[in-house]
N, C-alpha and C positions, 0 to 999 in steps of 0.2 A: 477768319475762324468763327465768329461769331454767326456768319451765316452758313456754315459747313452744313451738311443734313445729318449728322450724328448729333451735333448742338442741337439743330431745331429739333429732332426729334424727341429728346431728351427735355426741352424745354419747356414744348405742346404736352409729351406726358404729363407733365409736374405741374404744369397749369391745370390739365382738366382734373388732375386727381387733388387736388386742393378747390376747384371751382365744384367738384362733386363731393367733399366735405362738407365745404359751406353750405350747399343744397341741402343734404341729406340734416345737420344741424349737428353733424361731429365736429365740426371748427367754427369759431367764434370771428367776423370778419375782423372786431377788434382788437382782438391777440396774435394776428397774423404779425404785428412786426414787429414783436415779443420774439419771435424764434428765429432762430438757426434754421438754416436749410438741413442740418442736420435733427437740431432739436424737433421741428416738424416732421420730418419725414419719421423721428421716432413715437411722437404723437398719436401722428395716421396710424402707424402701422399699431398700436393698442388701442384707438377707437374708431377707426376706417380702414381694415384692411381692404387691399384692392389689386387682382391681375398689372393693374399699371402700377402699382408702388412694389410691386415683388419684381416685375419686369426694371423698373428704376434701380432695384435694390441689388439684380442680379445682373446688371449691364445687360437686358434684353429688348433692345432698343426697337419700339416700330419700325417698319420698315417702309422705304418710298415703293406707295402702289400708282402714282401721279405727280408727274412736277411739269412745269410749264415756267420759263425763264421771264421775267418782269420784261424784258425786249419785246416781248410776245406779247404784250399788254398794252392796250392803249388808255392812254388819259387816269380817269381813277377806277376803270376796272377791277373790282375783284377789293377795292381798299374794304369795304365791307369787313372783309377777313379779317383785316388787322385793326380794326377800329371798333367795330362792337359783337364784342365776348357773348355777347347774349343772344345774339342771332346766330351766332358761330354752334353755339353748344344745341341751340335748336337743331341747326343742320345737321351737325353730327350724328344726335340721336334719330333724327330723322333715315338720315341714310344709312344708319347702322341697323337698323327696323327694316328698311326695304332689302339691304341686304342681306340681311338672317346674319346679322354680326354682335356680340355680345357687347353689351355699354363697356366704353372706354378703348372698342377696337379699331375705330376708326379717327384719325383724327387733322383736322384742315392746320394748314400755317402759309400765312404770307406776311412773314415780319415787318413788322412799321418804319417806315421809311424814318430813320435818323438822320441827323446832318455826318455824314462820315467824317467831315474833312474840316471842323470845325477848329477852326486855331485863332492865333494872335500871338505872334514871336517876331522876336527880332530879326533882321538878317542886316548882313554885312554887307555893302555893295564895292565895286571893287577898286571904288574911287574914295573910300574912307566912307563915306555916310553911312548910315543905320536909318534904316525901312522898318514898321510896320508888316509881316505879313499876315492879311486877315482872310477870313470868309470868300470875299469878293477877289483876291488874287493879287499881284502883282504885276501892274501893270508893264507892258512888254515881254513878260517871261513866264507867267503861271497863269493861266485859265480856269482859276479853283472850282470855281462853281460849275463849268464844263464838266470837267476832271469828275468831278464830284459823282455829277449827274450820269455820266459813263462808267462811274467806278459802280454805284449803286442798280441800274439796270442790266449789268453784267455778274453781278454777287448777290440780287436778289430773285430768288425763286418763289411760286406757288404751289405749295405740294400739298401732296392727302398720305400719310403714314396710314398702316394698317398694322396692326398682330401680327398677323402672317402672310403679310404681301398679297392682299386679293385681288384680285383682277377687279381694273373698275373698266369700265368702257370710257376710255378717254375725251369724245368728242363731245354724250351728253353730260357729262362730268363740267367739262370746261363751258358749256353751253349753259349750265347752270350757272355755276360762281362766277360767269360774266355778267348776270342779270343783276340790275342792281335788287340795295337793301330791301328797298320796301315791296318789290315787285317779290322776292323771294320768301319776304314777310308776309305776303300775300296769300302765298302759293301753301306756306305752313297753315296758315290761318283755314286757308279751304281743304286741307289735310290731301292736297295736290301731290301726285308722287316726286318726287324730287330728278328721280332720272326718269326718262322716257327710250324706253328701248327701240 
């Protein structure tokens, strides 16, 4: 559930419109864990109204214009995404500019790899003893860490939300957010267009 694309959707909005709060200097970073998800979101919406917090407030959820399955990815491809927020928002507004898309229309998610499968429980074994079961598995019978690593590359997606579902051209899309960090920190820095048609 947690990586459903109605969650992420919902989650990328509420990030970037509390990440364009703090920008703008309608949110204090320090009061941020002073609120309620509710309390904030009534905050914003008296000193940041915002398309994305009327879209959160009315269930009008972005919509996937791009996903691409973590199988599809090799090694740390694309971690960028889920690691630093600050190249992310660059991107964004970057290609929400080439696109003629309004701030806060566009928006990247490839959620951080957690440990899914993280435990430490008893079990029963059928000869009377009591096992450990942790991280690392049960020997003979659970391949956790496998498990794990299969459950996560099957349940993890790379996607691009839009407003209103725009058409991205898939190929130079994905040819981008495969380049790493710095090389794409690069390409900002030379005011480089981000897709190439």
């Amino acid at each position: 559930v947690y990586w459903h694309h109605a969650v992420r959707s919902a989650t990328v909005m509420y990030m970037r419109l509390v990440s364009d709060a703090l920008d703008a200097g309608s949110l204090d970073a320090g009061s941020l864990a002073g609120f309620t998800d509710e309390a904030l979101l009534a905050r914003l919406e008296r000193d940041h109204p915002s398309p994305l917090l009327y879209g959160l407030r009315t269930r009008r959820l972005h919509k996937r214009s791009f996903e691409c399955p973590a199988a599809q990815l090799s090694g740390d491809e694309c971690e960028w995404i889920a690691e630093d927020r600050v190249l992310v928002a660059r991107v964004q507004q970057a290609l929400e500019r080439e696109m003629g898309l309004a701030p806060g229309d566009l928006l990247l998610d490839y959620p951080a790899k957690t440990q899914m499968l993280g435990l430490d429980m008893p079990v029963l074994r059928r000869d009377g003893t009591v096992v450990r079961l942790r991280a690392g598995g049960l020997r003979g019978a659970i391949d956790l860490p496998k498990l794990s690593e299969e459950l996560y590359r099957s349940a993890r997606w790379l996607r691009v939300f839009t407003a209103n579902r725009t058409k991205i051209p898939p190929e130079p899309l994905l040819k981008l957010l495969r380049k790493p960090a710095a090389e794409v920190r690069g390409m900002l820095d030379r005011g480089s267009r981000m897709i190439a048609e």
